[in-house]
N, C-alpha and C positions, 0 to 999 in steps of 0.2 A: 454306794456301799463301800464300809473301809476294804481293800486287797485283806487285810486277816478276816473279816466276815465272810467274804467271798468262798478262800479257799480254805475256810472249815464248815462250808458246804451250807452255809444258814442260807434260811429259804427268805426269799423276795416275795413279798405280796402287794396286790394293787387293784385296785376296787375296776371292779367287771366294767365300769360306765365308763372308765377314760378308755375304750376302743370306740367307742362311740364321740368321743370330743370333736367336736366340730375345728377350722381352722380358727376361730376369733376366740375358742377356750372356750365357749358352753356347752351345755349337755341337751340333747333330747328329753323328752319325759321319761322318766324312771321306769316306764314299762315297759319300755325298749331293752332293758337290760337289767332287769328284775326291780322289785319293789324295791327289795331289800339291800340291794348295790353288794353284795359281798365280797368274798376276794376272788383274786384268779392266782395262782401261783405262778412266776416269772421263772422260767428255766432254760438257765443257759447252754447251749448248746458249745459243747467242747472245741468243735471245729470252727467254732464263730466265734475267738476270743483274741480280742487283741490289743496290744498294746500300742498308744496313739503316737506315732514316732512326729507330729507334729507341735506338741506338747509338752515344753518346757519343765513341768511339774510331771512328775510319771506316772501315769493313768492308762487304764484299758478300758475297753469297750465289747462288750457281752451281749451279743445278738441271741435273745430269749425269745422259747416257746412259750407264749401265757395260755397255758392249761387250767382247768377247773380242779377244785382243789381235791377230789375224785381222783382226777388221773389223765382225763380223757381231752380233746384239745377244745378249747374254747373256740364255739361256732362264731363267735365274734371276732377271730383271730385271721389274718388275712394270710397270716403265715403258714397258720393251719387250714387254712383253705386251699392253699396251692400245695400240701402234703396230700390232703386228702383226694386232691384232683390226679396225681400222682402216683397217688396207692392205689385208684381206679385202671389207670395204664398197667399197672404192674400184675393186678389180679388178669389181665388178659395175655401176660405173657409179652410185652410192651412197656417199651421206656421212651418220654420225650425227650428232645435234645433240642437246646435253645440256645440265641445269643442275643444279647440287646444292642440297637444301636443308640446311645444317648446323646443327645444336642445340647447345648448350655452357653450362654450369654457372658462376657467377661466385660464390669460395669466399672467404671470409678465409681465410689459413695456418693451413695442416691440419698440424703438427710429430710428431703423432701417429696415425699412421697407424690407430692400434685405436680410435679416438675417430669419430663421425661428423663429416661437413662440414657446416658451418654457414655462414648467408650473411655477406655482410660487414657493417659498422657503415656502415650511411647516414649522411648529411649532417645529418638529424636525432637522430643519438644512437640510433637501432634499428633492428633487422635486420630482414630482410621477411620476414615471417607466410605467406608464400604467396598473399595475396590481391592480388596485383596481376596477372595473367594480362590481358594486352590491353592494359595500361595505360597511356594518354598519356604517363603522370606516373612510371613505374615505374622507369625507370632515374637518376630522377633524383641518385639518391645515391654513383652510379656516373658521372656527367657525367665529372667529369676523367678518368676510364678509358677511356671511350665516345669522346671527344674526340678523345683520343689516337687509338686505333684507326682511326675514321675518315679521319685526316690522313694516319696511317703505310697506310691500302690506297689512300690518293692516290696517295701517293708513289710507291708501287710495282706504279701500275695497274690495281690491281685493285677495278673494276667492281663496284657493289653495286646490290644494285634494292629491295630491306625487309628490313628489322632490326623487330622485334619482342621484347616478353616474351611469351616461354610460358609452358605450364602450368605447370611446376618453382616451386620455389622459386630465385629469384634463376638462373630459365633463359631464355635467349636463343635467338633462332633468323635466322639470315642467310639470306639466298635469293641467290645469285650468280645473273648474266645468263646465259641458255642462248647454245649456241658448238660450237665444235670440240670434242672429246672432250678430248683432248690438255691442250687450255689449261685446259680447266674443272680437272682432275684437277690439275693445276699450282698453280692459283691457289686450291683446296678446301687443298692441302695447307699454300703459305705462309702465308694466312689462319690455319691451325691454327696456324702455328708463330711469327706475326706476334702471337695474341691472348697464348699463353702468354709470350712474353718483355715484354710493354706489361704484363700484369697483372705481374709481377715488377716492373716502375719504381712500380707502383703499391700493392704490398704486399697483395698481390692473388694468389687462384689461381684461373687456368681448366681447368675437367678437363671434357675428350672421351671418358670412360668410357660405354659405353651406356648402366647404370644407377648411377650415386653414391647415391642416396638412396630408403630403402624407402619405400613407401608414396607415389611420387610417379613422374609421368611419366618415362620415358628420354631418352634422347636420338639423334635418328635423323641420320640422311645420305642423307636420301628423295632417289632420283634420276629425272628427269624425261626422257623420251627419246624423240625425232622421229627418223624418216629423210628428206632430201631427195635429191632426185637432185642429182648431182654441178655438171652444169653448166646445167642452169635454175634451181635451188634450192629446186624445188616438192615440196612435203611430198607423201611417196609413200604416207603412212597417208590422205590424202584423195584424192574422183575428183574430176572437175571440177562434178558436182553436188550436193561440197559433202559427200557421202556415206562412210562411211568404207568404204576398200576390201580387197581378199584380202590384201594384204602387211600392211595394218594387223593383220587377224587371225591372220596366220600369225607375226608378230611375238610375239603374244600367246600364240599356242600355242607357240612356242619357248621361251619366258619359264618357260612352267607347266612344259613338258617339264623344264626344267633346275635348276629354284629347289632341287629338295630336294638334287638331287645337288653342287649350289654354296653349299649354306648356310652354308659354314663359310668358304668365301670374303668372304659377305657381312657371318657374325657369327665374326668371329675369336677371339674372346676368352669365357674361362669369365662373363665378369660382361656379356657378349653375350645371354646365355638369362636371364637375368635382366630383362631389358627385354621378351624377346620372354616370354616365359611367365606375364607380371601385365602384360597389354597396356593399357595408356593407347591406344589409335590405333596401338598397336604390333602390326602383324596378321605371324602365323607360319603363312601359309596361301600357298599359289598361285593363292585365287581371283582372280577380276575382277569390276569392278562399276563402273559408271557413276558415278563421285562418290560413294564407299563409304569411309568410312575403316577400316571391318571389313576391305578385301577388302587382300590383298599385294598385287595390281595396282591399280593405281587409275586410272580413268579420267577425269582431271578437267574439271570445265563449260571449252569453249572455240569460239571460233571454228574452221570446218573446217583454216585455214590452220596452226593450232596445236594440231591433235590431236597427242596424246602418252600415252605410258605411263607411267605414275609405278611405278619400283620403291619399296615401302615398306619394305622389309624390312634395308636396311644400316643400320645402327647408326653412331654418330659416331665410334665407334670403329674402322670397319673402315679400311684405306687404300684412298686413293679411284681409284689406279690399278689396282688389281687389282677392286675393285666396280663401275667403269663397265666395266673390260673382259670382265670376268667376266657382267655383264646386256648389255651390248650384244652378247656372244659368242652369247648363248642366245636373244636375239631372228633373230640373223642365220640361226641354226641353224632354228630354224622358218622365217624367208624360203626358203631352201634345200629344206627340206624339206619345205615346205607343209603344215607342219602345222593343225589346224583347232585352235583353243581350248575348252574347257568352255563352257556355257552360262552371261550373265553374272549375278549375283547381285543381290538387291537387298533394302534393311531387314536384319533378323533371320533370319542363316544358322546352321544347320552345315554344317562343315566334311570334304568329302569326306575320306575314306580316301586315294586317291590325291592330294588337293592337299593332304594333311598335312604339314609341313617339322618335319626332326628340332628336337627342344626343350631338345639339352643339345653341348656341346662335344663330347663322346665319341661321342656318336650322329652327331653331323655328320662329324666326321672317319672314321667307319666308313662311313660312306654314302660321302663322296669318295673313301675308300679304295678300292669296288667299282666306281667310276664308271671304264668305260671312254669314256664319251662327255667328262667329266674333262681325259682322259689323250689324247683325240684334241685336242680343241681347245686345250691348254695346256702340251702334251707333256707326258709319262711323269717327265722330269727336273724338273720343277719342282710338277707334282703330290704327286712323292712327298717331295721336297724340304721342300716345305710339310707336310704329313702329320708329318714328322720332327722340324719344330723345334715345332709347336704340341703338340706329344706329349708335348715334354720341359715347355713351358708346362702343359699338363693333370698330368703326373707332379707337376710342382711343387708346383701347387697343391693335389693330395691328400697332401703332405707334410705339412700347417699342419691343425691341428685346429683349428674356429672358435668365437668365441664360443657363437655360440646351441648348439654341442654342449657345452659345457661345462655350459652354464647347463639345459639342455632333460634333456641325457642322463644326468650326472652324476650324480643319484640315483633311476633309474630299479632297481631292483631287478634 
């Protein structure tokens, strides 16, 4: 839209079906999202508007709520899904407070997709071996990348607390400041879309696949989650001595209750199980454990003021509006329901039968499929909506015979 359409307030319209667009760009059947495709009206959210300080040409960028042209927010909307999860905390006198941890791959130009990713040419004439994990010195051959980045999440706000090299080769990991649900999911999302256009001025590819590379850690979007009460602000997983309390735990049993039934929420994508199934720290479980990095809950060391939940289980790949709404949904679902947790783990586990989470796209989307508890907190329409386009994504993918069958099955007798 031109900047004068913009700011003389004309309305954006965009047909109800591209919430439903699959990654390859097709659509589900039309009765996923009405016969008739109508519109939904696109509204920009004032606190979500910015200008691209990475972009030579002067452009902004307008993170819209697509509401129905009514009023009301389009149940296809993932953004309005995590308001609506939200404004459920809120009618109880309760505010969630989150933070994401994001991971992401820094690739030279990948032109051929059948080829693996490889890191980029350092400053010194060589790509990095993998052995730089922690490393003061690690990104240094990526400095004017880094630089950049930095400057352009000034520009546009957004709050950083540690950057790090991870395990990966040539893997990074950001910790954004804990907040409102809302903003965090906001600010996870332009960060993602902030790294990929900077790595482009820089001849440069960043990919948020959960796993790019075998034999090597994934990449997670571990989210961190406190409840306070609304108008004191005091974290309601602690008592006053300090102790953790029934809401704390019932949070936790909400969390176990729901993870297998939302896993495909969390891991959206076929190269989603792939991270979770050769786990690095990548746990495909429902337990909990005190400072575990085995367990899918994580309870990390903190002061009482800052107890929290750590979801481990989304991948970098999921969208981050639908991941905190979808864990903050299943924590509030245990507040509600009081539910009690599993007992918590510690060291060297197996993994119960019941805190087992499906290990494949197919199994995850059968499982949501039968989830009526799903289809209560995220309605029927946009459950099945979802269901619909990652189906024709999974169809897709059984389309391509892959290398290693070729090479593996090929002359199998």
């Amino acid at each position: 839209m031109t900047a004068e359409g913009f700011l003389e307030g004309r309305r954006l319209q965009l047909a109800r079906g591209v919430l439903l667009q699959c990654i390859m760009g097709g659509y589900p059947p039309s009765r996923f999202y009405g016969s008739d495709d109508g519109d939904l009206a696109l509204v920009a959210d004032p606190k979500q508007t910015h200008r691209l300080p990475w972009s030579q040409q002067p452009r902004a960028l307008a993170i819209c709520d697509a509401d129905e042209l009514t009023g009301e927010s389009s149940r296809l909307s993932t953004r309005g899904q995590l308001k609506a999860v939200v404004a459920r905390y809120a009618a109880l006198g309760l505010a969630p407070v989150v933070a994401t941890e994001l991971e992401f791959f820094v690739f030279a130009p990948n032109p051929d997709p059948t080829q693996p990713f490889q890191p980029p040419m350092g400053l010194d004439g060589r790509r990095e071996d993998g052995h730089s994990a922690f490393s003061v010195s690690s990104n240094n051959g990526l400095r004017p990348f880094f630089s950049e980045v930095y400057a352009c999440m000034a520009a546009l706000g957004l709050p950083r607390d540690t950057f790090m090299h991870e395990m990966g080769v040539s893997q990074f990991e950001i910790n954004l400041l804990h907040g409102d649900p809302l903003l965090l999911a906001d600010q996870t999302f332009l960060f993602k879309h902030l790294l990929k256009e900077v790595a482009l001025k820089h001849g440069l590819t960043v990919v948020c696949m959960a796993k790019p590379l075998a034999h090597t850690p994934g990449s997670s979007m571990h989210i961190h989650q406190s409840v306070v009460e609304a108008d004191s602000g005091r974290n309601v997983f602690s008592d006053e001595a300090g102790e953790a309390t029934a809401t704390f735990r019932h949070f936790i049993g909400g969390q176990q209750a729901c993870l297998a039934d939302f896993t495909a929420l969390f891991a959206p994508n076929v190269n989603s199980y792939q991270r979770l199934c050769h786990p690095f720290a990548s746990p495909n479980n429902a337990c909990w454990s005190h400072d575990n990095r085995s367990a899918g809950l994580r309870i990390p060391a903190s002061s009482p003021v800052a107890r929290r939940v750590e979801n481990r289980l989304p991948g970098a790949d999921a969208n981050p509006y639908l991941a905190i709404a979808a864990s903050l949904a299943a924590g509030l679902y245990g507040i509600e329901h009081h539910l009690e947790p599993s007992a918590a783990i510690q060291g060297e586990f197996e993994v119960p039968d019941n805190l087992s989470l499906p290990c494949t796209l197919h199994a995850a989307l059968e499982r949501l499929k039968r989830s009526h508890l799903a289809k209560e907190l995220f309605g029927t329409e946009f459950i099945e909506g979802y269901i619909a386009s990652k189906t024709l994504e999974l169809t897709s993918f059984f389309d391509e015979i892959t290398p290693w069958e070729r090479r593996v099955l090929a002359a199998q007798a």
